[in-house]
C-alpha positions in Angstrom: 153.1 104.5 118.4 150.1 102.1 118.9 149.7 99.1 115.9 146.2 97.5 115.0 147.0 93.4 115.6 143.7 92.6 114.2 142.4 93.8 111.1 139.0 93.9 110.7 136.8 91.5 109.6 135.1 91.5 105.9 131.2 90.3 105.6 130.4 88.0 102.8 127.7 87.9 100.6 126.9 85.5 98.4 124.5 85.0 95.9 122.3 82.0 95.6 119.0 80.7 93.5 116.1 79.4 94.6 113.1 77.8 93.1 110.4 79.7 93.6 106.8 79.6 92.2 105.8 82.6 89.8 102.0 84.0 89.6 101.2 86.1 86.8 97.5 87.2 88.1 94.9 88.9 85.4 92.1 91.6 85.5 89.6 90.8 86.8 91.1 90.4 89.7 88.0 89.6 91.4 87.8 86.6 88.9 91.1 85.5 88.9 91.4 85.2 92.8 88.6 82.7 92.5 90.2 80.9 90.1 93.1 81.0 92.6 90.5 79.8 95.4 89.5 77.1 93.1 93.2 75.9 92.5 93.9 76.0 96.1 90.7 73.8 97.2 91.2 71.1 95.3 94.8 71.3 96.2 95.4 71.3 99.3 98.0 72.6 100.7 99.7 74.0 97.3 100.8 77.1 98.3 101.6 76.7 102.1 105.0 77.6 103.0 105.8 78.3 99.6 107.9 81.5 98.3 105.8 83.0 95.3 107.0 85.6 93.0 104.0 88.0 91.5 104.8 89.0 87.6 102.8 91.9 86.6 104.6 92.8 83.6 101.0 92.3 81.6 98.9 93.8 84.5 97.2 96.9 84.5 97.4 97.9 87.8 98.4 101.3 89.9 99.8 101.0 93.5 96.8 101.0 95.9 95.4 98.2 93.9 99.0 95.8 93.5 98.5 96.8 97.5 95.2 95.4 97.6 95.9 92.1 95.7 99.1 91.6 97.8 96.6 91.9 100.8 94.0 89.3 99.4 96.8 87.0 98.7 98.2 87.3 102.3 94.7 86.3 103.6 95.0 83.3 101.5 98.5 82.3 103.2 100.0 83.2 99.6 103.9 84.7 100.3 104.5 86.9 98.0 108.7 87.4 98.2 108.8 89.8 95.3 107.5 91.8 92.4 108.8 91.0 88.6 107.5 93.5 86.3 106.8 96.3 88.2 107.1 100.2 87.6 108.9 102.5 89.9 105.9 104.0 90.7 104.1 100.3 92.2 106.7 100.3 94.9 107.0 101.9 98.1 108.2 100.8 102.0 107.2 97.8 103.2 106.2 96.1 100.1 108.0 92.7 98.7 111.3 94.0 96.5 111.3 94.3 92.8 113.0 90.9 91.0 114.2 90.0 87.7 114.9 86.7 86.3 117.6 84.8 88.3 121.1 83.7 87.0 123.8 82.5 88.9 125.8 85.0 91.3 129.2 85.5 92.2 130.4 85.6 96.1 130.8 89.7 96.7 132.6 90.8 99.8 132.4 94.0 101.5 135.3 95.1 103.7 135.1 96.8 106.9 137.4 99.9 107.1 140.6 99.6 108.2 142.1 102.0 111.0 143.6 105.0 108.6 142.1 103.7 105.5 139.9 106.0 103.5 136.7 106.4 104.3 135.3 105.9 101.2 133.8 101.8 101.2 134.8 99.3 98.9 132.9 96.8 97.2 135.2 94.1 96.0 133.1 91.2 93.9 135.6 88.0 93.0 135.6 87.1 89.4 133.0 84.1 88.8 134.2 80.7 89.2 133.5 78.2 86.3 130.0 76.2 86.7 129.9 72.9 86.4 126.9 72.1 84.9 124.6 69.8 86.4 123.5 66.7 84.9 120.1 66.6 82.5 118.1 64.6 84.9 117.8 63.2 88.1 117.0 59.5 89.2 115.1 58.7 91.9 115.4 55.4 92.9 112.8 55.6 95.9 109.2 55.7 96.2 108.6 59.6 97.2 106.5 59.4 100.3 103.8 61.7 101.5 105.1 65.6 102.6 108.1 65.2 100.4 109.1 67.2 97.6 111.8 66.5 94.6 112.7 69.4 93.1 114.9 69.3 90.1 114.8 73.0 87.6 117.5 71.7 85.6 116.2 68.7 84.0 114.0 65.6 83.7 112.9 64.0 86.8 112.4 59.9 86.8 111.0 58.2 89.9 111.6 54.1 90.3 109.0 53.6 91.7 105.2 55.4 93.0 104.2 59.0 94.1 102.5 59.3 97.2 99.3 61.1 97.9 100.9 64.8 99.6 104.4 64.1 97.6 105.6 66.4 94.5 108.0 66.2 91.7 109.2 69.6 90.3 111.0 69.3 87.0 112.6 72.1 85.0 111.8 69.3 82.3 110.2 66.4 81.7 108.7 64.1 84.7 108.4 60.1 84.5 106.9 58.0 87.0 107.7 54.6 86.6 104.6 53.3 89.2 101.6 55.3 90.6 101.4 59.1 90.8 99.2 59.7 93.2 100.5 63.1 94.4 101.2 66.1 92.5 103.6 66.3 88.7 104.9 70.1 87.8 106.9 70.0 84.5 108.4 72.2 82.8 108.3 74.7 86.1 110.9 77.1 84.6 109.0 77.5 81.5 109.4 74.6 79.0 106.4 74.0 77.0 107.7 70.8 75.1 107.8 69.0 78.8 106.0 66.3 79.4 104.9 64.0 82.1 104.7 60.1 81.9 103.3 58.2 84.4 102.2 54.2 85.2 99.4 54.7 86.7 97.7 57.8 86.7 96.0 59.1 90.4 96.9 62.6 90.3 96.1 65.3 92.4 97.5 67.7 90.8 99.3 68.0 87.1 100.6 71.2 85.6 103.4 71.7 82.7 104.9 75.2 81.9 102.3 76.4 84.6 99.5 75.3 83.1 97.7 72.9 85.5 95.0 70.5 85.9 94.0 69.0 89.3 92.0 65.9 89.9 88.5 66.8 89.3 89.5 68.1 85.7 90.6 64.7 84.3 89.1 61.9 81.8 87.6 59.8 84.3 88.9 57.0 81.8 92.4 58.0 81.8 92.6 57.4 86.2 94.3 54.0 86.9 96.5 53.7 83.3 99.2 54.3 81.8 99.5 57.8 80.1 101.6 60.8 78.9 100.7 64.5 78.9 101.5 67.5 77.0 100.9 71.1 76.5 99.0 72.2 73.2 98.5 76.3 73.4 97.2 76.5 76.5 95.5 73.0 77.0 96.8 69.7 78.7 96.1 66.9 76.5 96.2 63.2 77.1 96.7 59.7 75.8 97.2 56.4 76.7 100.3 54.7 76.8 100.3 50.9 75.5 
């Protein structure tokens, strides 16, 4: 009688989040994709290397078309990773996969047959582990220097210091900048309307909260060089001063 010594080995899955960006595009398309252009020329450099999700829950849009926007946006060096919102009937082959909101995943493990075992496959998935939940904000207690990004969904970002042209702060909630922002401020990125951003000294390329943006051209010419806070009313980024 000849034994197995080895038994076979089991592949691992686990799951993981990531932060990625979420466009929710609007008929016209035509006009919407130059707003898109707009965003992206006065903002260099926004959406390179970046993975975007497309949410066209509120769309009106049949396959050939969702085909034809996921072309345009390619052109633009736009990465679309996957669909939220869409019917069966928008997919097909070769197309980014359907998504849904993300929540923490347990590991899942998916054993190889054994010699004599059934042939039937078994997917075993490990009971959740407890979550330690991460703190409400982060500290950064260095200047954030051009190409580098700080990205923090689960909170309040504070910088010590100034923003760099090129640099980024990504907060789930609030951002504060205690120096120059000279780069680009995205609160409330995982939708958080009461976000807000505070800043020294304001030189902004960029500023969006809950995904409503504004980029350098659009602001108070008055407001560049001091010390203000920003909100969201409706759909509007409002300003003060901060004395």
């Amino acid at each position: 009688m000849t034994e197995v010594l080895t038994e076979a080995r089991s592949i691992r899955i686990k799951g993981r989040s990531f932060l990625a960006l979420m466009l929710s595009p609007e008929n016209p398309l035509d006009e919407w994709l130059g707003r898109l252009d707009d965003l992206a020329g006065r903002s260099a450099g926004f959406f390179l290397e970046r993975p975007i999700v497309l949410d066209v829950a509120e769309l009106e849009i049949d396959r050939p078309q969702l085909k034809d926007l996921l072309g345009a946006l390619a052109k633009r060096n736009v990465r679309v990773m996957g669909i939220e919102g869409g019917r069966p009937s928008h997919f097909e082959p070769g197309m980014p996969p359907a998504m849904r909101g993300g929540r923490p995943a347990p590991d899942i493990e998916v054993p190889t047959d054994k010699p004599g075992a059934a042939t039937e496959s078994t997917i075993v998935v490990r009971p959740e582990a407890q979550i330690v939940r991460a703190p409400a904000s982060m500290i950064v207690r260095e200047p954030v220097r051009s190409g580098q990004s700080v990205i923090f969904p689960e909170g309040d970002v504070t910088v010590i210091g100034s923003v760099a042209s090129g640099a980024e702060i990504i907060a789930g909630g609030s951002v504060h900048i205690y120096g120059a922002l000279r780069g680009r401020a995205l609160a409330g990125s995982v939708g958080n309307p009461e976000a807000r951003i505070f800043c020294r000294r304001l030189e902004a390329e960029l500023l969006a909260i809950d995904g409503v943006y504004k980029t350098a051209d659009d602001m108070a010419p008055e407001l560049r060089g001091q010390a203000v806070q920003l909100w969201l009313d409706s759909d509007s980024i409002m300003a003060e001063r901060l004395n």
